[in-house]
Each structure stands twice: as C-alpha cells, then as structure tokens.
C-alpha positions as a printed Julia matrix, in Angstrom:
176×3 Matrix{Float64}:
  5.41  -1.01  -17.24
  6.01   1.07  -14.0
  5.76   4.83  -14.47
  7.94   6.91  -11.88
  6.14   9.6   -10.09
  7.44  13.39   -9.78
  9.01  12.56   -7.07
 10.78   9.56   -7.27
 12.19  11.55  -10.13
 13.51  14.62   -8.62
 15.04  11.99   -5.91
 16.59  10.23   -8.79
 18.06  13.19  -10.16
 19.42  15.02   -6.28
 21.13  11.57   -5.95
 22.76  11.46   -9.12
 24.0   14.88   -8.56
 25.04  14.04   -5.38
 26.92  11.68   -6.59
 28.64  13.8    -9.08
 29.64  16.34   -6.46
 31.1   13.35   -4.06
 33.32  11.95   -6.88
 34.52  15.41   -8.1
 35.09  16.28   -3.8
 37.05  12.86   -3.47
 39.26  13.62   -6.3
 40.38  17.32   -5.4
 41.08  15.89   -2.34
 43.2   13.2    -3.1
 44.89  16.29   -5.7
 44.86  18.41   -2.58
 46.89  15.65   -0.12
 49.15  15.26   -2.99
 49.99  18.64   -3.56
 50.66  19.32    0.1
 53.22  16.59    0.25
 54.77  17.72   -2.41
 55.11  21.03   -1.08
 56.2   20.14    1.84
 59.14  18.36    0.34
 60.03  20.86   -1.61
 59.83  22.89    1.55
 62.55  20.77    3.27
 64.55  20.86    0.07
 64.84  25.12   -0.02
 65.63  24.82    4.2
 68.66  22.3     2.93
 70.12  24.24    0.07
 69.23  27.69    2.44
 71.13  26.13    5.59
 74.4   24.87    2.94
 74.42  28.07    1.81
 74.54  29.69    5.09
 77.11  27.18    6.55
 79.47  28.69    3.73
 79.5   32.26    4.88
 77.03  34.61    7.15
 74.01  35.75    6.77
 74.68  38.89    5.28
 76.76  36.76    2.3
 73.87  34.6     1.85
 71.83  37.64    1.55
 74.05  39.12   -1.08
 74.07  35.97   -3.04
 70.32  35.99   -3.03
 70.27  39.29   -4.08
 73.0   38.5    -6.99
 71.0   35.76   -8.29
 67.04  37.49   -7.72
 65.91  35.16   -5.51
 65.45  37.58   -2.58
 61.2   37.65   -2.76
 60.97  34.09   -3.49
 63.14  32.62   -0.84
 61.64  35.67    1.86
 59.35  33.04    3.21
 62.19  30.78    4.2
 64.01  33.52    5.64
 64.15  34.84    9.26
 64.17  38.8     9.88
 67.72  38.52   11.23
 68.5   37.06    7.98
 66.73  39.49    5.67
 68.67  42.87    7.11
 67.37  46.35    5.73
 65.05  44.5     3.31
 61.61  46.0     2.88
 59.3   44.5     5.88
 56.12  42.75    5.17
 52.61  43.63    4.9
 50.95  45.78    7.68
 49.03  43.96   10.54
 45.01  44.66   10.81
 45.95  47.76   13.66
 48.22  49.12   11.3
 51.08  48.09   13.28
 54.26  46.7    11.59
 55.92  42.83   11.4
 58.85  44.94   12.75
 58.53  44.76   16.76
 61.49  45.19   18.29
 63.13  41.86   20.37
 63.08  42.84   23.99
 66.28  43.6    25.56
 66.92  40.96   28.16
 68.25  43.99   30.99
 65.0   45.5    30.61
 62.66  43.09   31.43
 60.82  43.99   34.78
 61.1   41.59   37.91
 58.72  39.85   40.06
 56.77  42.16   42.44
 57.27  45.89   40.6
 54.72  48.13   40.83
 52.44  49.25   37.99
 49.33  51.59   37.09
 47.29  50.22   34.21
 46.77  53.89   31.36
 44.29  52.44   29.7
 41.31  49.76   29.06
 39.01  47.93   31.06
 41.57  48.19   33.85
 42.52  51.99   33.97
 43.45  53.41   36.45
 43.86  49.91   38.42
 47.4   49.73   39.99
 49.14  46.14   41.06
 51.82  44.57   40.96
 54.05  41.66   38.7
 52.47  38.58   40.12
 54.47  36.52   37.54
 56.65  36.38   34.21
 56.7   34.17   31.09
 59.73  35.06   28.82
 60.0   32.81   25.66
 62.47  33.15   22.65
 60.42  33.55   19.94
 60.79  34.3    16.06
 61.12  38.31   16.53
 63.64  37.41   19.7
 62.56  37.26   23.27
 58.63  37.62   24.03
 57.55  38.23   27.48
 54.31  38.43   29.32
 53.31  40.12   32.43
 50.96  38.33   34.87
 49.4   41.4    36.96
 47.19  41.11   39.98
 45.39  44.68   40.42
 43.51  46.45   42.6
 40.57  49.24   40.83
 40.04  52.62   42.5
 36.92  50.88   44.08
 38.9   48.34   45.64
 38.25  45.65   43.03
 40.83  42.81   42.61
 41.38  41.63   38.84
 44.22  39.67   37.26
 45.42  40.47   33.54
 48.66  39.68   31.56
 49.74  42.27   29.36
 52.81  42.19   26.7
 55.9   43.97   27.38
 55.64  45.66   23.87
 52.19  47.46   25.68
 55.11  49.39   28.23
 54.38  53.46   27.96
 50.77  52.55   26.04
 48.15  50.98   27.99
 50.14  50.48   31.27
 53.51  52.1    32.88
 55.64  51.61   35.88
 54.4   53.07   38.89
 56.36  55.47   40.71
 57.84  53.86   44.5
C-alpha cells in the first residue's frame, strides 16, 4: 500500500478546491449571460411601450401619465432630460458639477480662426487661435470642441482642445 506524502496531499486538496471554485465560476457565469439577455429584452420591451406611449401625445403627456401611474423613478433611466422636464436632476458628478449642462446654442458657437487667451492651467496665459471645430449632437444637445493652437508668453507653441462649456472659466475670447 502506497502512502501519500505531505505534499502530494496539500496538491490533492488545492486541486480539488480549484476545482470547486471553477465549477461554482462557470455557473454564475452562465447565470450572469442569462440575466443580461434577459435584461436586455426587457430593456427593448420598456423603449416599445415608452415610444407607443409617446406616439399618442407629447412628452409632457407621457410625463403626466407617468406621474399618474408612479412610474416616474423607475422608467427615469429610459427617459431623456428633454423628456423628464422640471423633474429633480440626478446625482452630482465627482467636481460637484451637475448632469444639468446646458445644450449649446448653435448662434454661439465660435468660428474658425477667433482669437483666444487661455485663464487658466498648464496653458495660462498662452493666447492662439481656433485651429479647428468638432460639433456633435449629443444626449444633453449639441457638444462642441475647440482645437486651439497657442503660443506661451515665452514663445512656446502648444495645441489643446478645450470644451465650449470651459468659455469664461479656464479660457475667454481675446479682445481684436
């Protein structure tokens, strides 16, 4: 009769556990995929009843009829901030900003070639110019981008992008 050593032992008994832990991982996992399929077609299902509902009046109805019926917090993840009106906003954003930017206003977005003077960061007091613009319609409305190419007191050359949002804060329009 063969006698198994210490460590043919412990080996024995890492494997087995090893094995444990692989089974138990395989089956949450297979739970897990099913579960997200599910969710996702119950996620298609809300967006159908949500966009029938909203072919039968405006927004502001569908809101109401939310409202009527208390489905307001549970359908707030399917809902767009156009759609949710003067309803409390969502959670504050790590800089203590809000959700709540405001869309910017097409007439107000700068052209090609205006002169600016960074306020702050790594760049202030650089000045430059709009090298380039990247407007995209985006969830909160339009979203642009400013492509800069500077010049530092120094004589430096850098190129940044900033966010229209940033306007007033970290960089201005210079005066002609």
């Amino acid at each position: 009769m063969e006698t198994k050593t210490a460590g043919e032992t412990e080996e024995t008994f890492f494997a087995s556990e090893l094995r444990s832990a692989l089974v138990e991982y395989r089956r949450v996992h297979g739970e897990i995929c099913r579960l997200s399929v599910e969710r996702n077609r119950k996620a298609r299902l809300v967006k159908g009843l949500l966009a029938v509902l909203r072919l039968k009046g405006d927004d502001a109805s569908l809101l109401a009829l939310l409202q009527r019926h208390g489905l307001v917090e549970l359908a707030r993840p399917f809902l767009t901030r156009s759609r949710t009106g003067s309803l409390p906003q969502g959670p504050a954003t790590r800089n203590g900003g809000r959700h709540d930017r405001k869309p910017v206003d097409p007439a107000g977005v700068l052209t090609k070639g205006t002169r600016i003077r960074m306020l702050s960061g790594a760049y202030a007091d650089f000045t430059g110019v709009v090298a380039s613009i990247q407007a995209r319609s985006g969830r909160r409305g339009l979203d642009v981008t400013y492509f800069l190419t500077l010049s530092g007191p120094d004589g430096a050359r850098k190129r940044t992008s900033v966010k229209h949002g940033t306007l007033g804060r970290t960089w201005a329009v210079a005066e002609s």
